[in-house]
C-alpha positions in Angstrom: 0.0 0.0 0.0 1.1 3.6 -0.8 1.6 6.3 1.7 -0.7 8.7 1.6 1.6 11.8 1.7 2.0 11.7 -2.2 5.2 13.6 -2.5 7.0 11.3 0.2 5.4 8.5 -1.9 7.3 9.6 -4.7 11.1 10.4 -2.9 10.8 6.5 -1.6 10.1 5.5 -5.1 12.8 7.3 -6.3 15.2 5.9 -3.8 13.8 2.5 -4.9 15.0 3.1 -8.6 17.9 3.9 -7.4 18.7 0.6 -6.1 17.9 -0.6 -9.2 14.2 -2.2 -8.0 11.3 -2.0 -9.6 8.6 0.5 -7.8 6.2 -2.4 -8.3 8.4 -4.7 -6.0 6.2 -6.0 -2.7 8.2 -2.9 -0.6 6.0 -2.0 2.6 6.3 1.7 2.5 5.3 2.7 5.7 8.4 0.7 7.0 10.6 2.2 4.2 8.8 6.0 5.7 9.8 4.7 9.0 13.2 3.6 8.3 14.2 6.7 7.2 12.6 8.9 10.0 15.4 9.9 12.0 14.9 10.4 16.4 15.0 13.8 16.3 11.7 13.9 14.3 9.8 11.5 16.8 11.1 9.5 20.1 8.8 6.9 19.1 7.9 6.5 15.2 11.8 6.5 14.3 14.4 4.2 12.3 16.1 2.8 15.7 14.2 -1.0 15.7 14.4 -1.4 11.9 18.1 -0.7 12.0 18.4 -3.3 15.2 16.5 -5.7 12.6 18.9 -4.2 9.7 22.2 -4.7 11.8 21.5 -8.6 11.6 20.1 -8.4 8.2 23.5 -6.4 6.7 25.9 -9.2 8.5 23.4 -12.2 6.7 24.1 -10.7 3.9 27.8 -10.4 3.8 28.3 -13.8 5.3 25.9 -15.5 2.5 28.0 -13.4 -0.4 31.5 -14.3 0.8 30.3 -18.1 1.8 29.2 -18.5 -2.0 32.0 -16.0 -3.6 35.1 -17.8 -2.0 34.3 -21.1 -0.2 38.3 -21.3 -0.1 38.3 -18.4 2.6 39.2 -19.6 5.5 36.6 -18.6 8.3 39.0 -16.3 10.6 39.4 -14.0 7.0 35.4 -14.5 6.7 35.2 -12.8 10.3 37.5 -10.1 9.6 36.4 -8.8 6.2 32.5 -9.2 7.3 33.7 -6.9 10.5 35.2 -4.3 7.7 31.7 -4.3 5.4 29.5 -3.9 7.9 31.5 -1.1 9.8 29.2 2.6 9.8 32.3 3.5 7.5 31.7 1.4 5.0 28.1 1.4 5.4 27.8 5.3 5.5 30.0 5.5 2.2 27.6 3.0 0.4 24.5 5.1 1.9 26.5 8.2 0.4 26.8 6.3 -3.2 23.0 6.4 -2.7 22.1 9.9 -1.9 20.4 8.2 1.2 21.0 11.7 2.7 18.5 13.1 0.4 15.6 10.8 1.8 16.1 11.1 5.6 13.9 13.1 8.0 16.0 15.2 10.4 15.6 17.9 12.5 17.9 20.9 11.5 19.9 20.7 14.9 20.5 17.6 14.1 21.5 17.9 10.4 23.7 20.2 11.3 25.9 18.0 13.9 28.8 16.6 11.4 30.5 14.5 13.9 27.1 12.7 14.1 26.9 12.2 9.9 28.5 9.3 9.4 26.9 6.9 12.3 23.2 8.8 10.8 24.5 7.2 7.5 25.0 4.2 8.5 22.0 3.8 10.8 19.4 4.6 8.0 21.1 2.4 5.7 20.9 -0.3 8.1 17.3 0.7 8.8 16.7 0.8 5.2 17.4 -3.2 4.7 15.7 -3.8 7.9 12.2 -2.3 6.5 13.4 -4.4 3.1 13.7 -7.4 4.9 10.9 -7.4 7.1 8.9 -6.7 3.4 9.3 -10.0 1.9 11.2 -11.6 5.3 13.8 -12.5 2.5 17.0 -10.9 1.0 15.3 -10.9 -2.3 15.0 -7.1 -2.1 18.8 -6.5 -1.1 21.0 -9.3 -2.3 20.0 -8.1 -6.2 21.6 -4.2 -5.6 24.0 -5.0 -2.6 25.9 -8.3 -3.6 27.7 -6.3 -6.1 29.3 -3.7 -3.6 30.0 -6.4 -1.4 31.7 -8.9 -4.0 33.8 -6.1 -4.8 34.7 -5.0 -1.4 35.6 -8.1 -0.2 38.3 -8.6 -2.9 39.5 -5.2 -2.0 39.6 -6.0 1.4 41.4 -9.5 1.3 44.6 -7.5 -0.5 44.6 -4.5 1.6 46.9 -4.5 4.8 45.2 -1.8 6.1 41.9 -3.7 5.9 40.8 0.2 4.8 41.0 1.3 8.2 44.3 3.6 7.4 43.6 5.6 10.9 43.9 2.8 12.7 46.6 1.1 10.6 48.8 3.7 10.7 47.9 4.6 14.2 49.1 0.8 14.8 52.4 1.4 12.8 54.1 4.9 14.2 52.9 3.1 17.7 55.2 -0.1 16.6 57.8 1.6 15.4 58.0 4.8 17.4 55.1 4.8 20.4 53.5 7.6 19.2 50.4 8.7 18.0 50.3 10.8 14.1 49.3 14.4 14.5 45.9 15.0 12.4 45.7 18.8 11.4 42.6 19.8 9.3 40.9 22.5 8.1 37.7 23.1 6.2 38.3 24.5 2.5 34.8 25.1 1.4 31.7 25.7 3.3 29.2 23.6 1.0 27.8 20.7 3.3 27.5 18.6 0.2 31.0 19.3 -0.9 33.3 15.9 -1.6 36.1 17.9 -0.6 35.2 20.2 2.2 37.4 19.5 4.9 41.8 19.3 3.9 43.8 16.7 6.5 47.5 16.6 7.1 49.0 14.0 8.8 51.9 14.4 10.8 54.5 12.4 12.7 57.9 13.7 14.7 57.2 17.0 12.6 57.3 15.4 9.0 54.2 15.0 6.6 53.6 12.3 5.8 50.3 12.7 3.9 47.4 15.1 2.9 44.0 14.5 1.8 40.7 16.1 1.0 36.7 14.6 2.1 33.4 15.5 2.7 33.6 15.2 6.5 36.8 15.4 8.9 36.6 11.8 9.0 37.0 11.1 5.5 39.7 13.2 5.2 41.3 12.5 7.7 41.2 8.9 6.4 42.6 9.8 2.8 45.4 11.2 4.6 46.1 8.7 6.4 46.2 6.0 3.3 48.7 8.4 1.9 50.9 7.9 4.7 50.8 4.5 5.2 51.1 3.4 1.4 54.4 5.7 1.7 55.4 4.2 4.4 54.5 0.6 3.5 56.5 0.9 0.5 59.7 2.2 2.3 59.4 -0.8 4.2 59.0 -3.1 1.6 
């Protein structure tokens, strides 16, 4: 059944096309409504049990991908690269792909707290494939659009070192090799929220850069940073 608030109607069936399903698909839109209804808009009718439901659904469906993708996998590189997918980073980049920003419900106070944007990101997302699941009480309206990202993540994943956590692997490095933390120093460069390249990172260690990079929160670019570093330093090494 269709909401009956006609132009949210249409923004959910948007955000359907965009992950490539048909707006004919057996989608429960209330729950789709609800999953992207964030706390700060009610303390009851919100996202927060659908991305409880979600959180189980997301790890499902990264353990069913890489079971069938690479039965040679041993089960401890299973855990690990499952812990990477489902991490609100990665999530919160994938809800970002989708413009999921664009569909949630927030209060403008709580727009406006950045620190908070990435866990928001991932928590809709999750939400979202809660309200999917719960739809059909199948994958059938996830594993079509998300195998793909997750396929390709988890060969990424398997061949990075860094596991693409370059905060904490090079946090993990200057602490092995000099027990000290890097020095993040950032700044924004534009004042567009929407900007890819809003905030500029340096990362710096015993009063050397070692890398710079640009994002759309302090986060991100703080992590692009970072993977500049530790690819330098990686290849010094090796």
């Amino acid at each position: 059944m269709a909401l009956s608030y006609p132009r949210r109607q249409k923004q959910l069936e948007d955000l359907v096309k965009k992950l490539g399903l048909p707006i004919t698909a057996p989608i429960k839109w209330e729950l789709l409504d609800l999953a992207l209804t964030h706390p700060s808009v009610s303390p009851q009718a919100n996202y927060e049990q659908l991305e409880f439901v979600g959180d189980a659904v997301v790890r499902l469906a990264a353990a069913e991908v890489l079971w069938e993708t690479h039965p040679d996998w041993t089960v401890g590189e299973f855990a690990a690269i499952r812990s990477v997918i489902v991490s609100d980073r990665i999530l919160a980049t994938l809800a970002t792909d989708y413009g999921l920003e664009l569909y949630i419900l927030v209060t403008g106070s709580a727009s406006a707290d950045k620190g908070g944007e990435q866990t928001r990101l991932a928590d809709a997302f999750e939400a979202v494939l809660g309200a999917l699941y719960l739809s059909t009480h199948s994958l059938k309206l996830i594993r079509p659009w998300l195998d793909p990202h997750f396929k390709k993540l988890a060969g990424e994943i398997r061949l990075d070192p860094a596991r693409r956590n370059y905060k904490a692997a090079l946090q993990e490095w200057t602490q092995g090799h000099f027990k000290v933390l890097p020095e993040y120093r950032v700044r924004e460069i534009t004042p567009h929220p929407g900007s890819l390249e809003r905030f500029h990172a340096e990362v710096w260690l015993q009063g050397r850069n070692l890398g710079e990079g640009k994002g759309r929160s302090i986060k991100a670019a703080e992590q692009a940073a970072a993977e500049v570093a530790f690819r330098v330093l990686i290849d010094v090494e090796t």
